[in-house]
Kinemage of the C-alpha trace (Angstrom):
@kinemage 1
@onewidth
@group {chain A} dominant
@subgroup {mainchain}
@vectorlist {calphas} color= white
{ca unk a 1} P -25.851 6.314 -13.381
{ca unk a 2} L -27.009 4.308 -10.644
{ca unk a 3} L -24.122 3.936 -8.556
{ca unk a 4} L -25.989 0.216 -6.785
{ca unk a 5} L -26.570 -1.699 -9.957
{ca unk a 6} L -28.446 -4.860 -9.744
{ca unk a 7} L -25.822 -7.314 -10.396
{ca unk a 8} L -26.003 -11.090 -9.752
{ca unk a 9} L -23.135 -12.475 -7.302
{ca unk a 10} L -22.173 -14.846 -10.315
{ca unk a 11} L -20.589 -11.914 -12.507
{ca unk a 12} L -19.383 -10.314 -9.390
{ca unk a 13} L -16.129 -11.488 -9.905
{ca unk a 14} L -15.684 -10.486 -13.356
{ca unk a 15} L -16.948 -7.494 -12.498
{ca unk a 16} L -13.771 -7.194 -9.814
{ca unk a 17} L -11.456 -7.332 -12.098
{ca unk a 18} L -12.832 -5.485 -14.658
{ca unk a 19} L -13.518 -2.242 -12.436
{ca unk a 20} L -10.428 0.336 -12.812
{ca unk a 21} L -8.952 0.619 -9.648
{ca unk a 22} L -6.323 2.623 -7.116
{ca unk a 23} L -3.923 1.570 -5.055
{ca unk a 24} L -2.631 3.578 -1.968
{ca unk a 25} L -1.061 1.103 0.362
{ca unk a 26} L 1.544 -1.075 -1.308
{ca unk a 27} L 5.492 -1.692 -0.342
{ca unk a 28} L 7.178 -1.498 -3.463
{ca unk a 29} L 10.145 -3.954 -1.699
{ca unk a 30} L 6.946 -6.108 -0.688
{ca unk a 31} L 6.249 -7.040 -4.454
{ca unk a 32} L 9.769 -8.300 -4.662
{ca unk a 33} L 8.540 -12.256 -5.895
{ca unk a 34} L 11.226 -15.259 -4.940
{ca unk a 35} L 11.832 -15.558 -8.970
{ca unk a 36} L 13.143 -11.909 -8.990
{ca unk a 37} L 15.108 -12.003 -5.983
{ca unk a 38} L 17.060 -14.893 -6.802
{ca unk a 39} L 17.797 -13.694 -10.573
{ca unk a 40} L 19.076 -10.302 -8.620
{ca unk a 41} L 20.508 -12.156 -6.425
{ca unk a 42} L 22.559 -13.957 -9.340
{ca unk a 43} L 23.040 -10.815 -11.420
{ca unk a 44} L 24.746 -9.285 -8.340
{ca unk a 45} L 26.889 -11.837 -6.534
{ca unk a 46} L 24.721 -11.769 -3.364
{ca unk a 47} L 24.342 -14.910 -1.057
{ca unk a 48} L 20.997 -16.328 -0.026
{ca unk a 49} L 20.110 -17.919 2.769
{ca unk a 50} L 17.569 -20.351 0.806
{ca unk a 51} L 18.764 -23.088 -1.336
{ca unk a 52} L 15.951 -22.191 -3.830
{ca unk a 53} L 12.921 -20.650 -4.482
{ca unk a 54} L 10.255 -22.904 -3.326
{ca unk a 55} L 12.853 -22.856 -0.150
{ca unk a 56} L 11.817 -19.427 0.126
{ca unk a 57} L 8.652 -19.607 -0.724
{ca unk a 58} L 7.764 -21.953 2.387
{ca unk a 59} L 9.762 -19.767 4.866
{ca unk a 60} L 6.895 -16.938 3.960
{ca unk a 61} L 4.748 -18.416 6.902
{ca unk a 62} L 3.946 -15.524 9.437
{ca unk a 63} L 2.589 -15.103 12.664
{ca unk a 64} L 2.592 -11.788 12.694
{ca unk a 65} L 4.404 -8.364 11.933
{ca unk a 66} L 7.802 -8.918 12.811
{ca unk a 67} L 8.175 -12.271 11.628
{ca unk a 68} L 7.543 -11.272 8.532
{ca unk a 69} L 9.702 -7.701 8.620
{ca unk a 70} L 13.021 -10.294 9.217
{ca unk a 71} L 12.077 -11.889 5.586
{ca unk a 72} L 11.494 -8.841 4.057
{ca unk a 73} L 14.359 -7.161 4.825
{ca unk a 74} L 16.720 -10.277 3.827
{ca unk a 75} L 14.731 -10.057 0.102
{ca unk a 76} L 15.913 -6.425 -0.178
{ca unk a 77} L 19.521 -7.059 0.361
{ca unk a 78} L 19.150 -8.077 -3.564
{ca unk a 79} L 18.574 -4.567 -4.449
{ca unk a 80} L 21.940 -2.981 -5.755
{ca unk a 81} L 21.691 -1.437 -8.576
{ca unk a 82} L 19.839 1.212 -10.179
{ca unk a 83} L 17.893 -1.312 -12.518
{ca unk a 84} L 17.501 -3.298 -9.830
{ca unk a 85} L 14.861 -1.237 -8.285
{ca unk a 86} L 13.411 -0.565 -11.910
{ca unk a 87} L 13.292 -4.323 -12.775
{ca unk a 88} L 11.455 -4.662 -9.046
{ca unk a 89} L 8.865 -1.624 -10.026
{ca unk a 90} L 8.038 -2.494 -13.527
{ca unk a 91} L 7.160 -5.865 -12.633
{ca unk a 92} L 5.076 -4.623 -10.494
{ca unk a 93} L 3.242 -1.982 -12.826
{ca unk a 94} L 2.952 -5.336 -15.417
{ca unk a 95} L 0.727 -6.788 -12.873
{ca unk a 96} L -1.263 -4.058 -11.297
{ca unk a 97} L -1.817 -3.359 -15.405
{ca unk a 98} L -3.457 -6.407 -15.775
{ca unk a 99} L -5.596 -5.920 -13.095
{ca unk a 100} L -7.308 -3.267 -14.184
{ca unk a 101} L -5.369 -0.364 -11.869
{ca unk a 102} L -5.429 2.997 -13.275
{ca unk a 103} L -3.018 4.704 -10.405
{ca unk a 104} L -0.941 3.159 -8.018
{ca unk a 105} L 1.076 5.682 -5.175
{ca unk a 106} L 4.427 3.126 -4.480
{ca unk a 107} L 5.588 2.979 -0.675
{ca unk a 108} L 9.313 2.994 -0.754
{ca unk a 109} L 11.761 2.067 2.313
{ca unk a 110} L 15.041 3.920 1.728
{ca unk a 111} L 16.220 3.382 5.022
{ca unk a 112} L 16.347 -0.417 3.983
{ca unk a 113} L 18.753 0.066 1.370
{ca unk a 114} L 20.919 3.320 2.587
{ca unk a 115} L 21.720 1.191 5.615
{ca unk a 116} L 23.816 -1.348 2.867
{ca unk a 117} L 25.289 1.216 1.431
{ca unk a 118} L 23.451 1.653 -1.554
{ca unk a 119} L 22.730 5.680 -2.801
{ca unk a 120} L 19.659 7.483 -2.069
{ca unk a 121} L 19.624 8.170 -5.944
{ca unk a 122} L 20.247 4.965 -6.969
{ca unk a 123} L 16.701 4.158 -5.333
{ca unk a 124} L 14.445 6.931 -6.573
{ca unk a 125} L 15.949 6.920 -9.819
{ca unk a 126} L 15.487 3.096 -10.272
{ca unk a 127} L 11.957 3.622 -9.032
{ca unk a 128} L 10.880 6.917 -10.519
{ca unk a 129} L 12.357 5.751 -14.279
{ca unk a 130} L 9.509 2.818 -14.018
{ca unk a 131} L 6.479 4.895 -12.689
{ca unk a 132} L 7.275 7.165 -16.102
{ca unk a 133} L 7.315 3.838 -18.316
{ca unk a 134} L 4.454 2.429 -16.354
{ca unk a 135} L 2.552 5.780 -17.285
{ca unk a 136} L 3.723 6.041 -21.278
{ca unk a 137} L 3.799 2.186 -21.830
{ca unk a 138} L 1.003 0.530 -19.744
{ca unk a 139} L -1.524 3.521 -18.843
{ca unk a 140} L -0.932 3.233 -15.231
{ca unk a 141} L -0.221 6.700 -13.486
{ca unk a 142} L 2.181 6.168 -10.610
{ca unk a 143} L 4.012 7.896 -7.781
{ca unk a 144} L 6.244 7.226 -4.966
{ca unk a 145} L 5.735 7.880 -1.138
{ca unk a 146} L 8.975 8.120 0.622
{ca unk a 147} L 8.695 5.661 4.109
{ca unk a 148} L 10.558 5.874 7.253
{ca unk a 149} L 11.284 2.857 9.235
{ca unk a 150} L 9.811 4.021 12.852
{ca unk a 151} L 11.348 1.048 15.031
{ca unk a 152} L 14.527 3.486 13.925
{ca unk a 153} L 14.973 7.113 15.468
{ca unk a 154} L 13.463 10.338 14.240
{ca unk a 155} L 16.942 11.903 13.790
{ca unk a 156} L 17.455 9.233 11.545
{ca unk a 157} L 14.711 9.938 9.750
{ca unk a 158} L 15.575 13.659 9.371
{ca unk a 159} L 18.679 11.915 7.814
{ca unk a 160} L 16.575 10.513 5.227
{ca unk a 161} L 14.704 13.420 4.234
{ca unk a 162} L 18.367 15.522 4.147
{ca unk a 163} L 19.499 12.730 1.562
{ca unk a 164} L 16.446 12.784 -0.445
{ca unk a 165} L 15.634 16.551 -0.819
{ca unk a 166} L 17.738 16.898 -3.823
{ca unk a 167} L 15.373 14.602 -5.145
{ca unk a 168} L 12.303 16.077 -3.758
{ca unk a 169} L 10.355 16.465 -7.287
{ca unk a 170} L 10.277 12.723 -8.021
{ca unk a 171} L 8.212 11.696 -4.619
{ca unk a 172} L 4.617 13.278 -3.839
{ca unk a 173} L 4.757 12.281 0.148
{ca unk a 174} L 5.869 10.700 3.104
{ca unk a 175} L 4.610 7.569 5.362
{ca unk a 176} L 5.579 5.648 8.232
{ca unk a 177} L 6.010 1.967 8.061
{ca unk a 178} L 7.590 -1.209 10.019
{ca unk a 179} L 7.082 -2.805 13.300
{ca unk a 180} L 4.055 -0.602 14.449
{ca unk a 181} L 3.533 -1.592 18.163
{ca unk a 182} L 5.792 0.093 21.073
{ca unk a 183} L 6.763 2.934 18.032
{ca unk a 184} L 3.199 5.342 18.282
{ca unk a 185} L 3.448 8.085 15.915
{ca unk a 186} L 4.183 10.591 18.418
{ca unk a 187} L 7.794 9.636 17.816
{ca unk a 188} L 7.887 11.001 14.624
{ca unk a 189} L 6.098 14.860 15.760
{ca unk a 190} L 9.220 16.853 14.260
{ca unk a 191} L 9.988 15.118 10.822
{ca unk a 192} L 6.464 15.048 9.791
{ca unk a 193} L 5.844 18.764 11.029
{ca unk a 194} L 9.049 19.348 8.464
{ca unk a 195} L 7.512 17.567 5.452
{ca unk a 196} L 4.564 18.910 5.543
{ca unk a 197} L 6.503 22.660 5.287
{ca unk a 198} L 7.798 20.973 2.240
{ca unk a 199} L 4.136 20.479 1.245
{ca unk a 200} L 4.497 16.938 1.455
{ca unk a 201} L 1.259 14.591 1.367
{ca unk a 202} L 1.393 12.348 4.929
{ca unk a 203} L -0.167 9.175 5.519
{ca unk a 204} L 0.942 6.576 8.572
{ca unk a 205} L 0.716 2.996 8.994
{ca unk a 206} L -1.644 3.047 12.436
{ca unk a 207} L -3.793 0.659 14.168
{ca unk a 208} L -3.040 -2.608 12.192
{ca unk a 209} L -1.838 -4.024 15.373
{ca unk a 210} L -0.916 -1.210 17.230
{ca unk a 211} L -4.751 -0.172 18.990
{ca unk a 212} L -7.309 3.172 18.104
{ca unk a 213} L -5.107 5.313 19.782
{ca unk a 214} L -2.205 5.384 17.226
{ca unk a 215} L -5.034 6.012 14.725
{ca unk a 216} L -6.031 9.667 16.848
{ca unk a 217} L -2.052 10.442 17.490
{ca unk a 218} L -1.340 10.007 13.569
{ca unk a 219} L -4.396 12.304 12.721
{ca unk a 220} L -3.768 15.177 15.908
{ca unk a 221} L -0.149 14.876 16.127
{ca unk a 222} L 1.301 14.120 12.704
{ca unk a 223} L -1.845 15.718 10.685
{ca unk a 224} L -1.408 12.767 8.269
{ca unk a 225} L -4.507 12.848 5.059
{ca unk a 226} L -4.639 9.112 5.222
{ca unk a 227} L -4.606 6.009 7.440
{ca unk a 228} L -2.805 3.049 6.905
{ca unk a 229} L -4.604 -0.243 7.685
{ca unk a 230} L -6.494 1.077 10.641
{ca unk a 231} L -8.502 -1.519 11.021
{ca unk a 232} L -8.246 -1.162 14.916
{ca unk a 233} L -10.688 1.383 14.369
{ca unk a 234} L -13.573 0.009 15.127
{ca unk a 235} L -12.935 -0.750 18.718
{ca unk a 236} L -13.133 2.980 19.523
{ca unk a 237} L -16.693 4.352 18.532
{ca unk a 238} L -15.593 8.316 18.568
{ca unk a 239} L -13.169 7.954 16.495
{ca unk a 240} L -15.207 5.783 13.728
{ca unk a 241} L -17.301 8.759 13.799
{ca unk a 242} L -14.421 10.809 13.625
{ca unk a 243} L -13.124 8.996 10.402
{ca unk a 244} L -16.232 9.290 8.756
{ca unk a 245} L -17.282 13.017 9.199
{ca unk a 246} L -13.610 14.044 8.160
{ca unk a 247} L -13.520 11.701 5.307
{ca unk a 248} L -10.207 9.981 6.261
{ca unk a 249} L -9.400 7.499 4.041
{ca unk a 250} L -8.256 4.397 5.483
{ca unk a 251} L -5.913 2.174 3.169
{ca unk a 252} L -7.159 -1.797 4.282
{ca unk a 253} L -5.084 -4.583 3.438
{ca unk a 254} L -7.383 -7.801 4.015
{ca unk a 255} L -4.927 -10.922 2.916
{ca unk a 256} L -2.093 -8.970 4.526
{ca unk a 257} L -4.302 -8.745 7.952
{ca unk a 258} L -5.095 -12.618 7.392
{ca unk a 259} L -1.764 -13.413 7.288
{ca unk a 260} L -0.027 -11.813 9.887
{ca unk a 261} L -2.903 -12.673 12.054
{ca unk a 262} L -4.555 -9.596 12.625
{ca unk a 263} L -7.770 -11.201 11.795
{ca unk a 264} L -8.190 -15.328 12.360
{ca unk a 265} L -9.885 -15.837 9.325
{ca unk a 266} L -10.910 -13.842 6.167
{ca unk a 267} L -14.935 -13.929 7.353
{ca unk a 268} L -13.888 -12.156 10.087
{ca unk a 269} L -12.643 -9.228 8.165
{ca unk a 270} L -14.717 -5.768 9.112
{ca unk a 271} L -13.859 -4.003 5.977
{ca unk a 272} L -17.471 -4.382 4.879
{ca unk a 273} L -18.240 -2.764 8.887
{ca unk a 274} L -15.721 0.024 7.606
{ca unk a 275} L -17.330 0.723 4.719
{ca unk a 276} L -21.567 0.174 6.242
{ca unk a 277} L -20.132 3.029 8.962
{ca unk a 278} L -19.341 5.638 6.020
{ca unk a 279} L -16.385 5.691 6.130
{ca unk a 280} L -13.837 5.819 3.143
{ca unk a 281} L -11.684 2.744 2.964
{ca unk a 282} L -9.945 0.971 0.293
{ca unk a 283} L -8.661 -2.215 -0.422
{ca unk a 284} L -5.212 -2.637 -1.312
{ca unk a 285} L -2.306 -5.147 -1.630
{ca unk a 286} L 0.523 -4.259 0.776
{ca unk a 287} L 3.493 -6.992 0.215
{ca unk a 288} L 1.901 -9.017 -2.148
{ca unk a 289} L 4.550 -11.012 -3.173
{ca unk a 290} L 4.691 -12.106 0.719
{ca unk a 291} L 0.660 -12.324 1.653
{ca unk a 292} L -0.548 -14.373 -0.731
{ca unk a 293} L -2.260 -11.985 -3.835
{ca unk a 294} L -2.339 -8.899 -5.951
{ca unk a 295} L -4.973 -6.383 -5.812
{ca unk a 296} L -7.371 -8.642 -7.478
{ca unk a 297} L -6.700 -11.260 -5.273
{ca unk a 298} L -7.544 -9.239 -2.264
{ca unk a 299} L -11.143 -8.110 -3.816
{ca unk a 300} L -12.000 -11.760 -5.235
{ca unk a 301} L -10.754 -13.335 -1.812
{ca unk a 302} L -12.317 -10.783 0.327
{ca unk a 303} L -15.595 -10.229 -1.218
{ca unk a 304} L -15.796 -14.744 -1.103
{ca unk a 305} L -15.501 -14.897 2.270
{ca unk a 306} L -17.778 -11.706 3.371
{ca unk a 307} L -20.767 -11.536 1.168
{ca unk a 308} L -19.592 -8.168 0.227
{ca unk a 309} L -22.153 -6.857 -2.783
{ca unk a 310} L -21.956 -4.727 -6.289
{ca unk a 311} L -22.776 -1.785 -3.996
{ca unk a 312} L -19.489 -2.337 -2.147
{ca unk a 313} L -17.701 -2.929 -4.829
{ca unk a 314} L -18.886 0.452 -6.373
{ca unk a 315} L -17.845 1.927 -3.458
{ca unk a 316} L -14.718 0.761 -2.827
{ca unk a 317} L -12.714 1.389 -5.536
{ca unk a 318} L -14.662 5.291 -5.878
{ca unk a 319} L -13.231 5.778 -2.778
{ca unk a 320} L -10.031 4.922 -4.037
{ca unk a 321} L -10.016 7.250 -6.309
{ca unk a 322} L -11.609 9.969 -3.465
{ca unk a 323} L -8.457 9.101 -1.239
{ca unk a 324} L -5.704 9.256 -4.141
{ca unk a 325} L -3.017 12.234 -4.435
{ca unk a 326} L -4.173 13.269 -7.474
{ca unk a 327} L -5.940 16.846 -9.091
{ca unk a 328} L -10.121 16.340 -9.166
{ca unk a 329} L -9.794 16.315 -13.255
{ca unk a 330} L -8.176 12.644 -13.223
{ca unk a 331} L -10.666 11.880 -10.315
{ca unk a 332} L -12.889 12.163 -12.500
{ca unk a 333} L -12.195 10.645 -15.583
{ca unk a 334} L -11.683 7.321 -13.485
{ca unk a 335} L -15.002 7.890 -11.779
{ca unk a 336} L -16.496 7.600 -15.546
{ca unk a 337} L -14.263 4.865 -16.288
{ca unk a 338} L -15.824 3.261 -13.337
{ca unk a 339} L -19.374 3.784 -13.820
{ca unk a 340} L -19.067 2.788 -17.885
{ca unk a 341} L -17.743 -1.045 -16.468
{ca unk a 342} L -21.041 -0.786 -14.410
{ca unk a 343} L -23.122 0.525 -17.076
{ca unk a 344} L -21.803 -2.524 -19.149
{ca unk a 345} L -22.799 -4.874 -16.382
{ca unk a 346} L -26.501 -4.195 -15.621
């Protein structure tokens, strides 16, 4: 199969969406749309602070990571229930479906919703229910990646892996996530040391806005498999090399890192210098109900703006299957997926 078909940039973006696809860096609570907040919002007696949802809609204007964590954590306060976090997943899985993605590994904040109260099992049930439908109803394979919030304290999170141990067969890992900058990953040394005792996969948000040396302190100190965003990369030369010899995946988020600033505009993007370096990155969706597009969306959006070829595309979403949590068998099959909706193409 040749692996840099000669495709013309008109059917490129059919070609986009066709392609089967991972994704390793989305917020579960990020997919929450304004329609589905304010219909949980209804269901469970809870107050907004926006009249309506175009209200809502318009306050999703960022300028960067913080501005947007104060939104995102007012849209959770929906989530009650058990079904509520089902309702939140499957619509989710409906949409990923239809855009072609074969396996999607859900971030999940627990922190977010323990802190109101709400049961650690009343989460991961709600969530882990919909990644089985999502597998037997729409043919995507999902799993959940337990987050802690690291502008809170590590004993905290040691709380949250104590509450969630009982149900430790339902998640495959562990992340980091929230306000990035003055919280390096250092912070977190002991809990992640823990987890991965519990032979826990790691990943960490790093370098997004925080600079290249989060990225080395998340790889030496917490031993994490994966990168989150770590787009701040490329400002340190040693460690590009670094990322590339060791085949560290980084998880890139382009309208996410358009609209909290992180790049001015979408030309400007350097996944396409990520991926020219050799190293393995991967396009994903992050909060999509907040930045502005899907997984789709990010590929047709990105690839517009930076001339971004077949070739890339090939690449991309191999490497998304390279840098998945999943046995070499199901690698695999989606690697022949992949190269019959080339095939088809040429």
């Amino acid at each position: 199969m040749n692996q840099h078909p000669d495709i013309s940039p008109a059917r490129l973006p059919e070609l986009l969406r066709r392609m089967p696809k991972a994704e390793l860096h989305i917020h579960i609570e990020g997919s929450l749309e304004p329609e589905l907040i304010f219909e949980l919002a209804q269901r469970n007696g809870v107050k907004l602070a926006y009249p309506g949802v175009e209200a809502l809609r318009r306050a999703y204007a960022f300028t960067n990571l913080q501005s947007f964590l104060d939104i995102y954590y007012a849209g959770a306060s929906v989530l009650l229930k058990e079904q509520d976090f089902y309702d939140m997943a499957w619509a989710y899985f409906e949409r990923a479906a239809a855009d072609h993605v074969v396996h999607a590994e859900l971030f999940f904040d627990p922190q977010t919703h323990t802190a109101r109260g709400v049961a650690m099992r009343t989460v991961i049930d709600g969530l882990h229910r919909a990644c089985e439908d999502a597998r037997a109803r729409l043919g995507v394979d999902g799993s959940l990646i337990l987050c802690f919030l690291r502008h809170l304290s590590e004993a905290e999170a040691f709380a949250t892996l104590e509450e969630a141990m009982p149900f430790r067969d339902k998640f495959i890992g562990v992340g980091l996530d929230s306000s990035e900058v003055g919280h390096p990953p250092e912070k977190f040394a002991g809990v992640f040391e823990r987890c991965r005792e519990l032979g826990l996969h790691l990943v960490a948000h790093a370098g997004e806005e925080g600079p290249p040396a989060y990225v080395w302190t998340a790889l030496d100190t917490l031993h994490v498999e994966r990168i989150d965003h770590g787009v701040q990369s490329v400002k340190d030369p040693a460690l590009m090399k670094r990322l590339a010899k060791d085949r560290i995946p980084l998880t890139v988020c382009p309208l996410s890192n358009l609209k909290l600033c992180v790049f001015p505009k979408l030309e400007d993007h350097n996944l396409k210098q990520l991926l020219d370096a050799g190293i393995v990155a991967t396009v994903n969706s992050d909060d999509p109900a907040y930045f502005g597009g899907y997984m789709n969306d990010n590929f047709l959006q990105t690839f517009a703006a930076t001339g971004m070829d077949a070739r890339h595309a090939y690449q991309l979403a191999a490497n998304s299957f390279e840098a998945s949590f999943v046995d070499e068998a199901m690698k695999k099959k989606w690697r022949a997926q992949l190269d019959e909706v080339f095939a088809s193409f040429e």
